[in-house]
N, C-alpha and C positions, 0 to 999 in steps of 0.2 A: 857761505862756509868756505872755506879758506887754507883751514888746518885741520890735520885732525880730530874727532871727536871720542869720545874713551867713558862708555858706562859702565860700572859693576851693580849688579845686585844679590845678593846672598839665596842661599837654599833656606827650607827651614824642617822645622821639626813640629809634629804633633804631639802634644802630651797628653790631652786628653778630648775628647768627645769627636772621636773616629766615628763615622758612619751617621751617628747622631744629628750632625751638622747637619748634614744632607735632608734633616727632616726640621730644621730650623732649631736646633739647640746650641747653645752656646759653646766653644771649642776653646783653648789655651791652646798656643802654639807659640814659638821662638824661634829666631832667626840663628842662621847661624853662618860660622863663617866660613865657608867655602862658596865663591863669587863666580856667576857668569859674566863671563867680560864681552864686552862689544865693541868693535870698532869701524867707526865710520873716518874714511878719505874720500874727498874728494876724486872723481876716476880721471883719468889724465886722456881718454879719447871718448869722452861722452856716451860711454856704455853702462851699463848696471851692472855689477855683480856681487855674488854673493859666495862665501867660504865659511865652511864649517868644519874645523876640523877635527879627525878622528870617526869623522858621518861617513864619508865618501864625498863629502859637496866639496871640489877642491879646485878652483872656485868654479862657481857656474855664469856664464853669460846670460842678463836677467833681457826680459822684452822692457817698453816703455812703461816709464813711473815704475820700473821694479818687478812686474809683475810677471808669474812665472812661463817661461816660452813651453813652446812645443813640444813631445819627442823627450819629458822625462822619464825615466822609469816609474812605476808605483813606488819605492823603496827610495827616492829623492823627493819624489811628490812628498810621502810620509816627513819623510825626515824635514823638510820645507813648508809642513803646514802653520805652526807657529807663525813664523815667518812671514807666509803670507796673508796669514790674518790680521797679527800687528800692521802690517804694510798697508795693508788697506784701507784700516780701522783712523790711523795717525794721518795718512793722506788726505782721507776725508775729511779730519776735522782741523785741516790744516788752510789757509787762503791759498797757497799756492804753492805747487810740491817741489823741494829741492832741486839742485841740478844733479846726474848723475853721482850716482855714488859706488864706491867699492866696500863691502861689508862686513866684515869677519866677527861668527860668534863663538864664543870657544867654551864649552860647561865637562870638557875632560874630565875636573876634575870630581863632578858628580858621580864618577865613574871607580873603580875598584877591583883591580885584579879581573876586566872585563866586564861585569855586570854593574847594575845601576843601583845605587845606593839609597835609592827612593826620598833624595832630599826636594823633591820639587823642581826639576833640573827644567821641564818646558815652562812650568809658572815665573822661574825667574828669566828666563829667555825673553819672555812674553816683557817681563817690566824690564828689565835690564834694555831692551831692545825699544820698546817705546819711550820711554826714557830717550836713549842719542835719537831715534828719528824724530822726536818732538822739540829738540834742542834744533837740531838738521833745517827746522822746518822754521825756524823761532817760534814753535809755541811754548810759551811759559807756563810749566805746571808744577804745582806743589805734590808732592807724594801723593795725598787726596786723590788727585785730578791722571796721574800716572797710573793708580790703581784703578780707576773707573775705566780707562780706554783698554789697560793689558788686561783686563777682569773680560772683557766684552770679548776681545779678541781671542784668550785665552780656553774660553767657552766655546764660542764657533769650532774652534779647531778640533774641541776635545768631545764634538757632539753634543753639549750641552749637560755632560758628566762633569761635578767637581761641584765646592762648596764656594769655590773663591776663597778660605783659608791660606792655602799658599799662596796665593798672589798676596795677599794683603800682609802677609810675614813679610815676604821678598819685598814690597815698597814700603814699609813702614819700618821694619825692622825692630829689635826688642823682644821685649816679652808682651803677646798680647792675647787677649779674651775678644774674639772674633763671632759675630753672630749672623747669619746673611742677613742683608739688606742694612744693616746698621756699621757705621764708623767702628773701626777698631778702638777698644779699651787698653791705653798703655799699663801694664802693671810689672811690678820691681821682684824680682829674681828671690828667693828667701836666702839669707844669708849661710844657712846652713844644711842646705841640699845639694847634695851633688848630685850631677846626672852623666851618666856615663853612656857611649854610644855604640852598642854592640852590633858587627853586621850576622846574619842569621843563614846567609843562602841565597842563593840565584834571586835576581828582580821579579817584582811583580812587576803584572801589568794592571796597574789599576783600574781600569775598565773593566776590564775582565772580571774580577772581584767585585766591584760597586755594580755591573749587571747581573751578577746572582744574585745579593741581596734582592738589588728589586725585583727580580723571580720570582721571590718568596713575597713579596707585597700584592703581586698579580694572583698567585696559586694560594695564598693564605691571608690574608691582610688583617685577620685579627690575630694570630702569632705574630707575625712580623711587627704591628701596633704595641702589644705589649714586650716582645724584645725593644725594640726601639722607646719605647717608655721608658724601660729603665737604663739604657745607658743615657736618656736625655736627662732622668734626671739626677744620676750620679754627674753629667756635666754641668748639670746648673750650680751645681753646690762647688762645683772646682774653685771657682777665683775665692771664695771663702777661707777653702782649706790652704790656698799658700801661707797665711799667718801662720799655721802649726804642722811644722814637719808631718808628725807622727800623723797627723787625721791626713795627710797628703797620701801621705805612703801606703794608709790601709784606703783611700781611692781608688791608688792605682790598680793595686790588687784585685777592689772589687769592678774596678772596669774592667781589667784583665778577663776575670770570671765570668762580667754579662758579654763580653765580646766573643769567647767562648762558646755561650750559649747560641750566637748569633750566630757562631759559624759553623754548630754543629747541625742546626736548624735549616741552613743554606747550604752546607757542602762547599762551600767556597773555597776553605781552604786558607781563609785568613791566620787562624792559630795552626801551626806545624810541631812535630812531634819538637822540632829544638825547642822552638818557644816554651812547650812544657815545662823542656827539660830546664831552660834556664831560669823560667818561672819560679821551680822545684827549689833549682839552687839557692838565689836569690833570698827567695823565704829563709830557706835556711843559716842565713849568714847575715839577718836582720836586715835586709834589702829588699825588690818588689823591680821584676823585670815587668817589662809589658813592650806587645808590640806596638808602634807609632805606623802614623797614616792610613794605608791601607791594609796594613800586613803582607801576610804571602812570606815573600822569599826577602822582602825589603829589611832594613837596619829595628834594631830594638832598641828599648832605652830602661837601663837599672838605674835605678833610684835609692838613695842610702842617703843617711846623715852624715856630714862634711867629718872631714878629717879620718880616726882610726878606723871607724866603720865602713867608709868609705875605700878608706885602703883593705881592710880584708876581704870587700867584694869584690876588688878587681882583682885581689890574688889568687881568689877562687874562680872568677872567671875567667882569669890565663891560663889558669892550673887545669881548664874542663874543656881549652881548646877555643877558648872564644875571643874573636879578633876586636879590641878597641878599637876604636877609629878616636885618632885628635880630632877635637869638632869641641867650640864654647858656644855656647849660646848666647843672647844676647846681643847679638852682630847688629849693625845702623846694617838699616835699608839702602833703597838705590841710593846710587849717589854717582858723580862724572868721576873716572880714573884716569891715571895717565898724566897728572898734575893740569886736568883743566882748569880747577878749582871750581 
């Protein structure tokens, strides 16, 4: 490696079967476009380092093959786990590990007014990032092959929390129907839905969240079996209902409802009094709010049919105080930036 290396990979979004996944049902989810960018140089006196900026990592001096030295705080550790997982993970399954590198990851703009916008900002770190170090290393992988090593890596760091849904958003990109352990299903956007992307309040932590549920599968496991029944199998029926707006939109409502159920059952905390309210609204201007991913304090996403209806739920969602975020869906997955080609 010689010159620069330049990877982006997108955030994404949930649209339907939150939580459910986690117990092996099928999920919809969309990429979208706001990119974690990575950049790999070559180092110019044979040291490792790493820069993240807006973390506090600015940069840091790595030990050999990358790996993290002595003497960090817990709060760089943290901020550095991704990091060191991918690093590991690509190393290993590399013949022989690159020369010194300088590293800069930048996912700012997963960010908003300070808090996290819950679009998947470590998932795409994880592929965005294995991605250039697999390039770094010349191994050749197809999106496939990029989603299996960031999917591993991705996990270790997160404790072994998470469906792999966003990872496989962020490398594949699109619209897809994601199920664990099986290939993503690409499928085609309905021509006449809009989704609009509302932010709701301070970040979740998703752990945080996905460890209550499972609380309630230790303290209860046959409520928790039949909540979980039934958002699994209002997910199974999702790829279905894209052909018809209308059975879409009373979906999302009724996942709205069982998500609801789940999280009055766990105290979690997933549904917040906005989400209600925007719920409330929504309904009422022929549209259907619901929270995406984990919930909490994370982005929402209203749903309306394209055009006039579309425009009078966003003029009653500005009109009630609620901040759009620009965000399309749809976005290509990883891919090299920076004109690698």
């Amino acid at each position: 490696m010689i010159r620069p290396l330049h990877s982006r990979a997108p955030g994404k979004l949930f649209l339907i079967g939150e939580y459910a996944v986690l117990d092996g049902a099928p999920a919809l989810l969309t990429a979208v476009d706001r990119y974690v960018e990575v950049t790999l140089r070559p180092s110019p006196d044979d040291l490792w380092r790493v820069a993240m900026p807006g973390t506090g990592i600015d940069p840091i001096t790595l030990g050999v093959d990358g790996g993290l030295p002595d003497g960090l705080s817990r709060r760089q550790r943290e901020s550095l786990r991704v990091f060191d997982a991918v690093r590991g993970e690509v190393l290993s399954a590399a013949t022989r590990p690159p020369s010194p590198l300088e590293i800069s990851i930048d996912s700012q703009i997963f960010h908003e007014g300070g808090a996290k916008l819950g679009l998947g900002s470590s998932a795409a770190v994880a592929v965005a990032l294995t991605h250039a170090l697999a390039r770094a290393c010349d191994l050749r992988l197809d999106s496939g092959h990029v989603r299996e090593l960031a999917d591993t890596a991705h996990r270790a760091a997160q404790g072994g929390v998470g469906s792999g849904g966003d990872v496989a958003a962020s490398s594949h990109g699109g619209l897809i129907e994601f199920t664990p352990g099986r290939d993503p299903v690409p499928l085609t956007w309905p021509t006449d839905l809009e989704m609009m992307v509302v932010t709701t309040g301070q970040g979740a932590v998703t752990t945080d969240l996905v460890g209550r549920v499972r609380a309630l599968r230790a303290d209860d496991p046959t409520r928790y079996q039949r909540l979980i029944d039934r958002l699994a199998a209002l997910a199974r029926s999702a790829r279905d209902t894209l052909g018809d707006t209308d059975s879409f939109l009373r979906l999302c409502s009724n996942y709205f409802d069982a998500l609801s159920e789940l999280d009055a059952a766990t105290r979690a905390g997933i549904i917040t009094d906005r989400h209600r309210e925007l719920h409330t609204l929504a309904a009422a201007h022929g549209g259907v709010f619901k929270t995406s991913g984990a919930g909490g304090g994370d982005v929402g996403l209203a749903f309306s049919r394209s055009g006039e209806p579309a425009t009078r739920l966003a003029d009653a969602l500005v009109a009630a105080g609620a901040d759009i975020i620009p965000l399309s869906g749809g976005a290509p997955g990883v891919h090299p930036g920076g004109g690698d080609g």
